[in-house]
C-alpha positions as CSV (number, residue, x, y, z in Angstrom):
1,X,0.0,0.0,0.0
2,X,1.9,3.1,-1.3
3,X,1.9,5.8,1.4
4,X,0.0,9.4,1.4
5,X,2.2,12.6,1.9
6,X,-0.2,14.6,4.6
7,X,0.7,18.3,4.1
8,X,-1.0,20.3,7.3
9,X,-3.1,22.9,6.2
10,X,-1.8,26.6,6.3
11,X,-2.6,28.1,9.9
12,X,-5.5,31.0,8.9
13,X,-5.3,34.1,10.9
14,X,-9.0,34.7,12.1
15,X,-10.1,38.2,10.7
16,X,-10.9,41.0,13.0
17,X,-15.0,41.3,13.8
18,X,-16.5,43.8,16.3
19,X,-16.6,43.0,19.7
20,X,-13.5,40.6,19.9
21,X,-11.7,40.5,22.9
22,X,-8.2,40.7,21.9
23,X,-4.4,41.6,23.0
24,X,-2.5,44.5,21.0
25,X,-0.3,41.6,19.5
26,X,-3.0,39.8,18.1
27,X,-5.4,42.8,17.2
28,X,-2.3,43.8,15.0
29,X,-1.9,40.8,13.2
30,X,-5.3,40.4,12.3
31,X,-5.6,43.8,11.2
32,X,-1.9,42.8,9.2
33,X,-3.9,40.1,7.6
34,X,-6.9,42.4,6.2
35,X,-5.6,44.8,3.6
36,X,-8.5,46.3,2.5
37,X,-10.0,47.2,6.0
38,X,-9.7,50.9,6.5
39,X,-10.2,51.1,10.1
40,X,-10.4,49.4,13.2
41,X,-9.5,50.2,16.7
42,X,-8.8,48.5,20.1
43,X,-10.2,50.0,23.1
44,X,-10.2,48.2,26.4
45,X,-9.4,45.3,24.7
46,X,-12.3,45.5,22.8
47,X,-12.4,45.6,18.6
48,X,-14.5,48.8,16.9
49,X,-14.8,48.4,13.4
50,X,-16.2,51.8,11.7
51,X,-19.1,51.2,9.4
52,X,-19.2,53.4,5.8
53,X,-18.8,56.9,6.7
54,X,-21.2,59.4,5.3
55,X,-19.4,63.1,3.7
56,X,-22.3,64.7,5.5
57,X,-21.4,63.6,9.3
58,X,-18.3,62.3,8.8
59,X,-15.7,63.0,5.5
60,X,-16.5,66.9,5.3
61,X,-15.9,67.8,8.7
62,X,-13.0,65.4,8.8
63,X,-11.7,67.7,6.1
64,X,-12.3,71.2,7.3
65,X,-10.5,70.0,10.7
66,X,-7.6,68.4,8.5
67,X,-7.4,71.8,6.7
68,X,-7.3,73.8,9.7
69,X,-4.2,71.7,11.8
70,X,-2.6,71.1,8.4
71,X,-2.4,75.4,8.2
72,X,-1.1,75.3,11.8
73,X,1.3,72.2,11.1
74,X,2.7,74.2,8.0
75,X,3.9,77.3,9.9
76,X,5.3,75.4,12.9
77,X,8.7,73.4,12.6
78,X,9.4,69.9,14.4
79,X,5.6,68.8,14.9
80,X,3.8,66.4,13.1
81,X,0.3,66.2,12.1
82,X,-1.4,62.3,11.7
83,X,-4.3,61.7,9.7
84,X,-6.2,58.4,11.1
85,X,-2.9,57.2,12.0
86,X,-2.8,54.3,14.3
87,X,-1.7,55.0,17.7
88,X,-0.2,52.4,20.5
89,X,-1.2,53.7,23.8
90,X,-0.9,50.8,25.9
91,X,-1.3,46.6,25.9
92,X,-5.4,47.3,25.7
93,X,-5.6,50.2,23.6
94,X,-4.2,51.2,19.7
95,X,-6.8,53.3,18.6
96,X,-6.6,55.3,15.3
97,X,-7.9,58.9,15.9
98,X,-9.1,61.5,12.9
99,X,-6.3,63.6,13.7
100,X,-3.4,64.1,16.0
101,X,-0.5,67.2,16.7
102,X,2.5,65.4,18.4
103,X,5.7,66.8,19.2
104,X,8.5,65.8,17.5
105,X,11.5,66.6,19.6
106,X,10.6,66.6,23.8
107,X,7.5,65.4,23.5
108,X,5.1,62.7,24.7
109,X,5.1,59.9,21.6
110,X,7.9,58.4,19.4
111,X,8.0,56.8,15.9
112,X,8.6,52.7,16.4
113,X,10.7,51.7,13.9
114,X,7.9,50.1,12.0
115,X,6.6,53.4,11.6
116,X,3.5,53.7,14.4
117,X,3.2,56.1,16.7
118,X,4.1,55.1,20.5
119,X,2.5,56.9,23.2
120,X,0.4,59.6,23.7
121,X,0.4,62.6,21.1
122,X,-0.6,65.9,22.7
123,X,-3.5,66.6,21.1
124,X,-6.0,64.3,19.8
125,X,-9.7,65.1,17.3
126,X,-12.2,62.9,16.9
127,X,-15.3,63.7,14.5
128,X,-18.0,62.3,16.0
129,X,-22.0,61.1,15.5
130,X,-22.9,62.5,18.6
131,X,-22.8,62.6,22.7
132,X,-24.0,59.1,22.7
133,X,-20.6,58.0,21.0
134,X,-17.8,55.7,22.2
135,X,-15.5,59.0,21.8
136,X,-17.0,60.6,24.6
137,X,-16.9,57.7,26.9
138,X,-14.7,54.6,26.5
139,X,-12.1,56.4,24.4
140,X,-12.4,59.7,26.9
141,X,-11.3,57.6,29.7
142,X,-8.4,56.1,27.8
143,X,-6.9,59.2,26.2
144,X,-7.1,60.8,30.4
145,X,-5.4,58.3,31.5
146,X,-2.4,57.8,28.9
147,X,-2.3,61.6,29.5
148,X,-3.4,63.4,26.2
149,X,-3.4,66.5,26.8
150,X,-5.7,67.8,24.8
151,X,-8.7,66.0,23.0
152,X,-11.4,67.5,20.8
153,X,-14.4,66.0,19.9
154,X,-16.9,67.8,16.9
155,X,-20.1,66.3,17.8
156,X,-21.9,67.0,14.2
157,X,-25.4,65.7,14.9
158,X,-25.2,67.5,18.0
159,X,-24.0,70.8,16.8
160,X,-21.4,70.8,19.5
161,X,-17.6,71.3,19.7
162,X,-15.8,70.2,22.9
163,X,-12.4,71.0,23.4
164,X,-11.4,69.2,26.4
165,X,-7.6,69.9,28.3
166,X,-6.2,67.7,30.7
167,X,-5.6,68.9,34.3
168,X,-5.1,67.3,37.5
169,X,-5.2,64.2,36.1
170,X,-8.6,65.7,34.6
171,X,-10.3,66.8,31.5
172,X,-12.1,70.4,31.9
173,X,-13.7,72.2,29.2
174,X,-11.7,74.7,27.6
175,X,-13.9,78.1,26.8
176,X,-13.6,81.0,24.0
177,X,-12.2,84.0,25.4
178,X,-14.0,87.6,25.2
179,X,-13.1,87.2,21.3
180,X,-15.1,83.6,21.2
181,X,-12.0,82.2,20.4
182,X,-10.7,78.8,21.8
183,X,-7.0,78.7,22.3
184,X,-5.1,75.8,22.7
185,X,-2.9,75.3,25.6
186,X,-0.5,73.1,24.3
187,X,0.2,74.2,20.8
188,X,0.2,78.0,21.6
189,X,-1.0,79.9,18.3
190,X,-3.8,76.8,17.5
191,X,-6.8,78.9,17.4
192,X,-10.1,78.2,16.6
193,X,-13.2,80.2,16.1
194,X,-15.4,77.7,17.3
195,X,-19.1,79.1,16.1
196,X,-17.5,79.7,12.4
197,X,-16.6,75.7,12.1
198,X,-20.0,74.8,13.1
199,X,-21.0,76.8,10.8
200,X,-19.3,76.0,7.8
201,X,-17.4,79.5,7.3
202,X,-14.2,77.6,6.8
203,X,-12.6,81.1,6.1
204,X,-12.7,82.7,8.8
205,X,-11.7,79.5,10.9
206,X,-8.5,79.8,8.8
207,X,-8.5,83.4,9.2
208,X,-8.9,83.4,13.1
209,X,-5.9,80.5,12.7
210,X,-3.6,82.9,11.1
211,X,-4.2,85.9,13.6
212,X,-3.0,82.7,16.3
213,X,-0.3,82.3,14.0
214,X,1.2,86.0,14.0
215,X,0.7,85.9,17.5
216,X,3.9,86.4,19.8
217,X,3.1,83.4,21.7
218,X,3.3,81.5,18.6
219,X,6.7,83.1,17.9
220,X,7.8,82.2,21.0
221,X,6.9,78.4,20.6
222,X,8.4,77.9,17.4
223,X,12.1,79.9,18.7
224,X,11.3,77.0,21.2
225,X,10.8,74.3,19.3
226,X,13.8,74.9,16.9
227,X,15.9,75.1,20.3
228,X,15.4,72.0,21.2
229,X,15.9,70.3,17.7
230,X,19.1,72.1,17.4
């Protein structure tokens, strides 16, 4: 009787699904596995896959808040802007936020040398469906306590804009000034005319930017920065 080679089957990596209860080793090499997924997150160990996103709730405010820290990114040396970048905060959580400012040189997060960020940027946006969603709760909590120190979150069904900075181990609401203009603490010169974005008057969001950009504080961060890349 002439004998059988038996060849064992290729091991299958199990793709990613919602709810999955996984480590950050093996969310990443599922996610590895799927090439054509576009975005999934770990948070408390748990997997969030992102349905199709909508341009109305979702891709044009995504762009207008893309336009505005890409202005601020382009007139200030040695930070880095991400755009739904993946993030490893810690063992239970790599999520993969809108938008992050990091700084480069001094700062809070490094490049691994497989290119993902490490740690927590300093500022963090997420577009959001409303108050009811995950970014205002699970991810809130986990962005406080790897110490982000500044996370905003653009409600759109809402109509709402919350710029939250971290203090005390705490996030309080940061408020316009007499001008009605928010100001971060963080990247000094980031301005934002908060009613104009909800709005839609992209302009003048860009236009309060650059008055934030000609600003002395803003002058004084960049001599800063440049200091310390030197």
């Amino acid at each position: 009787m002439q004998a059988t080679n038996r060849i064992s089957p290729k091991l299958k990596i199990p793709p990613l699904e919602n709810g999955d209860k996984l480590n950050r080793t093996e969310f990443e090499r599922r996610y590895a596995a799927m090439p054509d997924l576009k975005k999934a997150e770990l948070i408390e160990g748990i997997v969030y896959m992102a349905s199709p996103l909508r341009i109305t709730n979702h891709g044009n405010p995504h762009a207008k808040i893309i336009t505005w820290l890409g202005n601020y990114w382009s007139a200030t040396p040695e930070i880095e802007l991400g755009d739904n970048a993946t993030v490893r905060l810690d063992l239970d959580n790599e999520p993969q936020p809108d938008a992050l400012l990091r700084i480069k040189v001094g700062g809070q997060s490094t490049i691994s040398e497989d290119g993902y960020v490490e740690g927590a940027p300093e500022l963090i946006v997420e577009i959001a469906a409303s108050s009811v969603s995950i970014d205002l709760h699970q991810k809130l909590k986990v962005y406080r306590r790897n110490q982000v120190q500044e996370y905003l979150v653009w409600r759109v069904d809402d109509g709402e804009f919350d710029w939250f900075r971290l203090q005390s181990g705490e996030y309080v609401q940061l408020e316009p000034n007499s001008n009605k203009i928010i100001c971060s603490q963080v990247f000094p010169g980031l301005w934002l005319d908060k009613e104009a974005l909800l709005t839609g008057n992209l302009a003048q969001v860009l236009a309060i930017l650059q008055q934030g950009l000609a600003s002395q504080e803003h002058q004084d961060f960049v001599r800063k920065l440049t200091q310390k890349s030197n």
